[in-house]
C-alpha positions as CSV (number, residue, x, y, z in Angstrom):
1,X,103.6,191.6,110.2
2,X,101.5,190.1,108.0
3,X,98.4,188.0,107.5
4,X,98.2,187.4,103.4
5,X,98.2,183.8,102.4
6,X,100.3,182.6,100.3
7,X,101.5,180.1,97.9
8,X,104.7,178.3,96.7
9,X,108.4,179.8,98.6
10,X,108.9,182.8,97.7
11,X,112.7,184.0,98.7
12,X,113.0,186.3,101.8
13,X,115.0,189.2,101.1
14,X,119.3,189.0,100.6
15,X,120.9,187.8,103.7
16,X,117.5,187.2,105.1
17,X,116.0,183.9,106.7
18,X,112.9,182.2,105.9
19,X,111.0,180.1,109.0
20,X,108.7,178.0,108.8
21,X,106.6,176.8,111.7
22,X,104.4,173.9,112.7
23,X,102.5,171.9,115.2
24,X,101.1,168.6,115.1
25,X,98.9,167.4,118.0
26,X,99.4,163.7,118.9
27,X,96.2,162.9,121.5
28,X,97.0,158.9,122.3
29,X,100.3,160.3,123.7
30,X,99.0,163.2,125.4
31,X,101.0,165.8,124.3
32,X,101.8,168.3,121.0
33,X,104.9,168.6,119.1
34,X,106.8,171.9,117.2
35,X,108.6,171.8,113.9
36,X,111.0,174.5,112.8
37,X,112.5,174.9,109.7
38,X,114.9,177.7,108.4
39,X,116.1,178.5,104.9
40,X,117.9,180.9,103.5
41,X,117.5,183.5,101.0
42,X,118.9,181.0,97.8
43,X,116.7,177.9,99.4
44,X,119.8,176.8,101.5
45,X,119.2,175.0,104.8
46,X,119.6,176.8,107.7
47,X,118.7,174.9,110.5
48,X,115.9,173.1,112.1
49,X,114.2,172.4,115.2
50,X,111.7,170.0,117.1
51,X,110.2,169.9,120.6
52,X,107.4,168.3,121.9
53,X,105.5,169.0,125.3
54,X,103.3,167.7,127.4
55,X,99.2,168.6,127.2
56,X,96.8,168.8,125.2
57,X,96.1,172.6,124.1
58,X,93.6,173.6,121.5
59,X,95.4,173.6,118.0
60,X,95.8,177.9,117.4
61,X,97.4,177.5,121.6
62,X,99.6,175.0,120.2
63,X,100.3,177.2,117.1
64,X,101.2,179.8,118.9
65,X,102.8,178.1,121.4
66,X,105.0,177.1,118.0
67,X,105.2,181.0,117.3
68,X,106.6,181.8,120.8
69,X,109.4,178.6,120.3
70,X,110.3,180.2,117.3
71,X,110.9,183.3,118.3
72,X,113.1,182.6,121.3
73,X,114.8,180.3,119.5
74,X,115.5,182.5,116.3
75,X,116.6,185.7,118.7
76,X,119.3,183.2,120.5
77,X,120.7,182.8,117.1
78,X,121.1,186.6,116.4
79,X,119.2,187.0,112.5
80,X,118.0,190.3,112.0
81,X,116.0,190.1,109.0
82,X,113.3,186.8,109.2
83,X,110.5,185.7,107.7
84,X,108.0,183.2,109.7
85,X,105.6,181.4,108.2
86,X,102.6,179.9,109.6
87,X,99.5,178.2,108.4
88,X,97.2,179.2,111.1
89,X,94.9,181.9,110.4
90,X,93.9,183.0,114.1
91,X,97.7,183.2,115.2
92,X,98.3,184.9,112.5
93,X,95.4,187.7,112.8
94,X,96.0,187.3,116.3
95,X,99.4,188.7,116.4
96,X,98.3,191.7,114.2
97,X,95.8,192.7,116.4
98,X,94.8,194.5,119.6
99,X,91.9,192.2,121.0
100,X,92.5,190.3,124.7
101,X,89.9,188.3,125.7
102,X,92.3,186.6,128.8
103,X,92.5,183.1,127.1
104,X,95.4,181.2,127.2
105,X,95.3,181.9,123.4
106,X,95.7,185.6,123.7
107,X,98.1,185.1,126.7
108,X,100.9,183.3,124.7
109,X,100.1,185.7,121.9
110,X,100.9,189.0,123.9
111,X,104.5,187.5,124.9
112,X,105.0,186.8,121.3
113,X,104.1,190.5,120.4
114,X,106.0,191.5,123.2
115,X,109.5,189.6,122.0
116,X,108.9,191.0,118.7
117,X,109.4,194.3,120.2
118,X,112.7,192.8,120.2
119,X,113.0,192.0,117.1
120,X,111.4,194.6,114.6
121,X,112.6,192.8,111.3
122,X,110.5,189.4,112.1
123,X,107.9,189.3,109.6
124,X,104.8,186.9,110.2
125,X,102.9,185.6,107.2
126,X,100.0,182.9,106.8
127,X,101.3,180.4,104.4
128,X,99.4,177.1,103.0
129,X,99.8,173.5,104.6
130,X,101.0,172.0,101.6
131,X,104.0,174.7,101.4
132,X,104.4,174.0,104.9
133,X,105.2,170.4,104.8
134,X,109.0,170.4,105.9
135,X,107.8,171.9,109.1
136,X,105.0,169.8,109.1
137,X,107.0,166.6,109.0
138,X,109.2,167.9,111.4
139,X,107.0,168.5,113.8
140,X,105.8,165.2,113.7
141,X,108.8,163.9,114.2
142,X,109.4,165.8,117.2
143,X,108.5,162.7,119.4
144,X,110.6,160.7,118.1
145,X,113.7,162.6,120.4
146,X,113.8,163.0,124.3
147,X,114.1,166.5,124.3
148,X,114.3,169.7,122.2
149,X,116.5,169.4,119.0
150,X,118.4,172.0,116.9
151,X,119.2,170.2,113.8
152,X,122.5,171.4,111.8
153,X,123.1,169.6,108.5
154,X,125.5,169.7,105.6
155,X,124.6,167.1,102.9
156,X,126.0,165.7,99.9
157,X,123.3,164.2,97.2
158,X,123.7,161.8,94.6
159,X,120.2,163.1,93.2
160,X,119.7,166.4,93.8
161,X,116.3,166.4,92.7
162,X,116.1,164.3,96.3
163,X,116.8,167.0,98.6
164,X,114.4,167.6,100.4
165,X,113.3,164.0,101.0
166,X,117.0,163.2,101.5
167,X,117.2,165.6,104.6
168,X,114.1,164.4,105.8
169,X,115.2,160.9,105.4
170,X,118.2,161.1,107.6
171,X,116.3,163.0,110.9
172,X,113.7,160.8,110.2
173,X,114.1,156.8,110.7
174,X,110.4,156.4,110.1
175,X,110.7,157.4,106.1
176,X,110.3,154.0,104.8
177,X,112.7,154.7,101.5
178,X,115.7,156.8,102.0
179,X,118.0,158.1,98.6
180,X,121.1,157.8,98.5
181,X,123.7,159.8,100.1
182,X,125.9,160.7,102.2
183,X,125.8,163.1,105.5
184,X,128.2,164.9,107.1
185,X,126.8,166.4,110.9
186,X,128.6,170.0,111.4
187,X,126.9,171.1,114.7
188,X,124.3,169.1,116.8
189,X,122.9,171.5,120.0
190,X,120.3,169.5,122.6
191,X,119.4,171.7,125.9
């Protein structure tokens, strides 16, 4: 584990996973939502998920409440070597260290530490906002669905230089212009 910041993707290792993770807060509706988004070692999509839950937790609970997401969800899908990626600071200096003050904080940060007992090959790294965004986006999106979402998408692009707002364009109906393309949905899981 990690907590250097930094900047621009930098490729986990082969056959690795990269993760990033993020949490917007929405306080008219009460309630937070989590972004996940996985790529793999070329760039290639992985998979993503949202959730949103009820409450109104201070942002590095919610963060870390986005950390603990993560990490069950990534161990259900069985990838040894990962890297997360965060842009919160406290979660992230939180997870490398031994301090417990009995907060609700430091609770949801000891069962993070103690499922990455589980899972020694999970790296955790501060990482920038703005290299964040897909995450970001995500995450507010999260409230746009009923429920948790695992997001499994194969697409085709007419302008590859598109991509990335391509993919965001077809999970999100919000986007107000969309490429074009065409999609092709390979595996959709909602629990």
């Amino acid at each position: 584990m990690t907590n250097q910041r930094r900047e621009g993707w930098i490729r986990p290792l082969a056959g690795g996973v990269k993760c990033n993770v993020d949490v917007t807060i929405f306080k008219d509706q009460g309630c937070y939502g989590i972004g996940i988004f996985l790529r793999g070692d070329r760039g290639e999509f992985m998979g993503a998920k949202t959730a949103w839950y009820r409450g109104l937790p201070q942002p590095n609970e919610a963060e870390a409440r986005g950390l603990k997401e993560a990490i069950k969800w990534l161990g259900t899908l069985r990838y040894t070597s990962v890297s997360i990626e965060l842009d919160c600071k406290q979660v992230v200096d939180g997870i490398s260290s031994n301090l417990n003050t009995n907060s609700t904080f430091d609770a949801i940060l000891n069962t993070c530490k103690a499922s990455l007992v589980n899972h020694q090959n999970f790296k955790i790294t501060l990482f920038r906002r703005q290299t964040n965004n897909v995450a970001h986006l995500l995450a507010r999106a999260s409230l746009y669905y009923a429920s948790s979402q695992g997001h499994a998408i194969i697409f085709h692009l007419v302008k590859k230089k598109k991509t990335l707002s391509a993919f965001l364009g077809c999970l999100f109906p919000f986007q107000k212009k969309t490429p074009q393309f065409s999609i092709q949905i390979t595996h959709v899981t909602n629990r």
